[in-house]
C-alpha positions as CSV (number, residue, x, y, z in Angstrom):
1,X,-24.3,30.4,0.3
2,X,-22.7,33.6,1.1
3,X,-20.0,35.4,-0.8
4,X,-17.6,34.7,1.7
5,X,-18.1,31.3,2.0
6,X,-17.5,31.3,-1.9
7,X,-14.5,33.0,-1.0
8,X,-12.8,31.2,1.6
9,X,-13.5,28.1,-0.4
10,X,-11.2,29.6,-3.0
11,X,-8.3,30.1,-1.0
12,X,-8.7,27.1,0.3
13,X,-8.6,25.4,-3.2
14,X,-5.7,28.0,-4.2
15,X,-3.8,27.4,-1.4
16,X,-4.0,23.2,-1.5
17,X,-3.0,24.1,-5.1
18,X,-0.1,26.2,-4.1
19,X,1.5,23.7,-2.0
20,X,1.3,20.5,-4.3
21,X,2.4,22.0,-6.5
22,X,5.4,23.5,-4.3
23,X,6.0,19.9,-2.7
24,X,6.4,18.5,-6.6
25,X,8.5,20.8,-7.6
26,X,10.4,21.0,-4.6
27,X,13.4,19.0,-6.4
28,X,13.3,20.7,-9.6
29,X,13.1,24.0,-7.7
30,X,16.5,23.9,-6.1
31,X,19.6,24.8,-7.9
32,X,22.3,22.0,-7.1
33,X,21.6,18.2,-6.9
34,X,20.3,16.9,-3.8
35,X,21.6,14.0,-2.2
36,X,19.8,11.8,0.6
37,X,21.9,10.8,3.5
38,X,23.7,7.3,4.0
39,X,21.3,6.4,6.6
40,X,18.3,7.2,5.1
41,X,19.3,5.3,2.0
42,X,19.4,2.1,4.0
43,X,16.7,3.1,5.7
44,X,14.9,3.1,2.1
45,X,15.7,-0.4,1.3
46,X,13.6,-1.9,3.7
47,X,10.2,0.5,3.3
48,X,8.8,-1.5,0.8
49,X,9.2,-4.7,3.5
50,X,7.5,-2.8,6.1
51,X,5.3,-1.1,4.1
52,X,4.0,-4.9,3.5
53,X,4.0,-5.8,6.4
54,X,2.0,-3.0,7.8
55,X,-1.1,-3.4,5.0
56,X,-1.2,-7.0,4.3
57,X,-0.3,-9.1,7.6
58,X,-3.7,-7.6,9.0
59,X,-5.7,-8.4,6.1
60,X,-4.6,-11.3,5.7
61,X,-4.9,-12.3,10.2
62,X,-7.8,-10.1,10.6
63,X,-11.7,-10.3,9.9
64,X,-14.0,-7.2,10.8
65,X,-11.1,-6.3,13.9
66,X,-10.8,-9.9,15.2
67,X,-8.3,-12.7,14.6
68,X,-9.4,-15.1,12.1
69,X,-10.6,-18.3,14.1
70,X,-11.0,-20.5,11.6
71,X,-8.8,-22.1,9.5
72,X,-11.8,-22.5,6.7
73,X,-10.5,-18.3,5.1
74,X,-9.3,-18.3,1.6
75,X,-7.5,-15.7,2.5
76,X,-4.8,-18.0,4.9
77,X,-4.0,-20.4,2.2
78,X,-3.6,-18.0,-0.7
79,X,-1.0,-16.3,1.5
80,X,0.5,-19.3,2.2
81,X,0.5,-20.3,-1.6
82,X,1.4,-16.8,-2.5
83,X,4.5,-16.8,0.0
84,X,5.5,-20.3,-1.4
85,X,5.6,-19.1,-5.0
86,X,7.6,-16.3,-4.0
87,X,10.4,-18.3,-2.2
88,X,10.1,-20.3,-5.1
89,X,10.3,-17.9,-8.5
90,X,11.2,-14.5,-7.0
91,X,8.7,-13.1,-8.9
92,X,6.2,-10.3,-7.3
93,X,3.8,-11.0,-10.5
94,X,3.8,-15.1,-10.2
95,X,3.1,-14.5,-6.4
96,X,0.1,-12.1,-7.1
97,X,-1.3,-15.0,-9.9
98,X,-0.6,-18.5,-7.4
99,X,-2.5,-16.2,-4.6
100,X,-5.4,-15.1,-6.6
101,X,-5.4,-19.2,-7.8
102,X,-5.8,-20.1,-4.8
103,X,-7.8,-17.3,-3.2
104,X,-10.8,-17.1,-5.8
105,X,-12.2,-20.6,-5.9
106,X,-12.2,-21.0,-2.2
107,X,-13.5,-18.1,-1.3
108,X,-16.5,-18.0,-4.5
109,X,-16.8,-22.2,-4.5
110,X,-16.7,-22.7,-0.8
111,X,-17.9,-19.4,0.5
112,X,-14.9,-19.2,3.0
């Protein structure tokens, strides 16, 4: 390697440095409390919904890019289960366990 590889490498490594720790810090940085706006507050509240919706509706519908086209995948009745559970307890935690009760022995007994 040459010495100004080595060198651009380092302030590259500096400056990714520099601004995480800038973007951290950002809020301790500034000198009077900052607020978020009305609208982005509500906007907030449904994140975590879409956020959901975004990572787990296509693993759960999708197999290597395609639909699922069976109805033999673990994967469709543990969401169903899971869903259940929720509408049932309101519990993120008894959701996660009724899913993975139903998920593992169909998908390691049956092979689904």
């Amino acid at each position: 390697m040459r010495a100004t590889t080595d060198l651009w490498t380092l302030f590259i490594i500096l400056g990714m440095a520099g601004v995480t720790v800038l973007t951290r810090c950002f809020f301790f940085i500034l000198d009077r409390p900052w607020t978020m706006p009305a609208w982005a507050h509500r906007a907030l509240r449904y994140a975590p919904v879409a956020a959901l919706a975004g990572v787990v509706l296509p693993e759960v519908v999708m197999s290597n890019g395609h639909l699922v086209s069976t109805w033999q995948d673990a994967r469709l009745f543990a969401a169903v289960a899971g869903a259940a559970a929720f509408f049932w307890r309101r519990s993120v935690l008894v959701t996660l366990i009724v899913g993975m009760a139903v998920y593992l022995p169909l998908h390691l007994r049956l092979g689904w």
